[in-house]
C-alpha positions in Angstrom: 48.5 -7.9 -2.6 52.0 -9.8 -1.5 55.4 -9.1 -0.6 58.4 -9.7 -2.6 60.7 -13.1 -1.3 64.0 -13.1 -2.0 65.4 -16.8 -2.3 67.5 -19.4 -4.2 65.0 -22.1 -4.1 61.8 -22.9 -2.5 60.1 -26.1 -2.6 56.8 -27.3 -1.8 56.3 -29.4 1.4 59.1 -27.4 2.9 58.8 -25.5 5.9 60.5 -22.0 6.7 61.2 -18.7 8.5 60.2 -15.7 6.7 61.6 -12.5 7.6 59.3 -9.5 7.1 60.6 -6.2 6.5 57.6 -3.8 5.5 57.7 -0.8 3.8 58.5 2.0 5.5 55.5 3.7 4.5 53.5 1.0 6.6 55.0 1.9 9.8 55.1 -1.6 11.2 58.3 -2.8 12.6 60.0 -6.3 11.1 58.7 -9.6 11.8 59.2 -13.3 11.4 56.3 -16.1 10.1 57.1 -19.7 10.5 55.4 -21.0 7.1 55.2 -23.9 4.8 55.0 -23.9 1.2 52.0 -25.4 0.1 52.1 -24.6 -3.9 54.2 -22.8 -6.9 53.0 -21.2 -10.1 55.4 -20.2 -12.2 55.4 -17.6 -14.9 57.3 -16.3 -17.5 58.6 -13.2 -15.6 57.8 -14.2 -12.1 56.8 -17.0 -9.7 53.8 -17.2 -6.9 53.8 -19.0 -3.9 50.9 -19.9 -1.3 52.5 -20.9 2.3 50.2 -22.2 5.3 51.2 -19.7 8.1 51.8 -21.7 11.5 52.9 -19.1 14.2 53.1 -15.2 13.6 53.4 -12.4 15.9 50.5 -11.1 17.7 49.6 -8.0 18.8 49.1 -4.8 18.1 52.2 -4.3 15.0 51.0 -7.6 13.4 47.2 -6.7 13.0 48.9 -3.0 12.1 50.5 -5.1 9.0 47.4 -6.6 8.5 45.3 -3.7 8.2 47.8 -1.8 6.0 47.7 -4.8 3.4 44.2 -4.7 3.1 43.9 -0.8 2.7 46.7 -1.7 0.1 44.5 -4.2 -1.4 41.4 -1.9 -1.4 43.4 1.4 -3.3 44.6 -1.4 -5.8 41.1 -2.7 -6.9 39.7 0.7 -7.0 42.6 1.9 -9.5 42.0 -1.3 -11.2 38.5 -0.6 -11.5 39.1 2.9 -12.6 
């Protein structure tokens, strides 16, 4: 399970802000991750990137976002499966 980043370029080595706008489905209000990219695989139709996260919110809407991703990730490995 990811997100979708929307970007001209992105190098490795190179650190940014990422603006997080979840789904609305999540109910989790937007949020910002200071990150570096740490590797790129590209494919034919798409490209996947690994960042080291430095500093992201805390609290009670980031762990929210985190639990939502894994029950995400859980439903997709059970349809997978099925």
């Amino acid at each position: 399970m990811g997100c979708i980043l929307s970007s001209d370029k992105i190098k490795t080595n190179e650190k940014y802000k990422v603006k997080v706008k979840p789904e609305r489905k999540a109910h989790v209000c937007k949020f910002e991750l200071d990150v570096e990219c740490r590797w790129i695989r590209n494919r034919e139709d798409l490209s996947e990137f690994g960042f080291e996260i430095y500093t992201s919110p805390k609290g009670k809407n980031f762990q929210n976002y985190v639990d939502y991703l894994s029950f995400r990730s859980s439903l997709q490995k059970t349809n997978e499966r099925n």
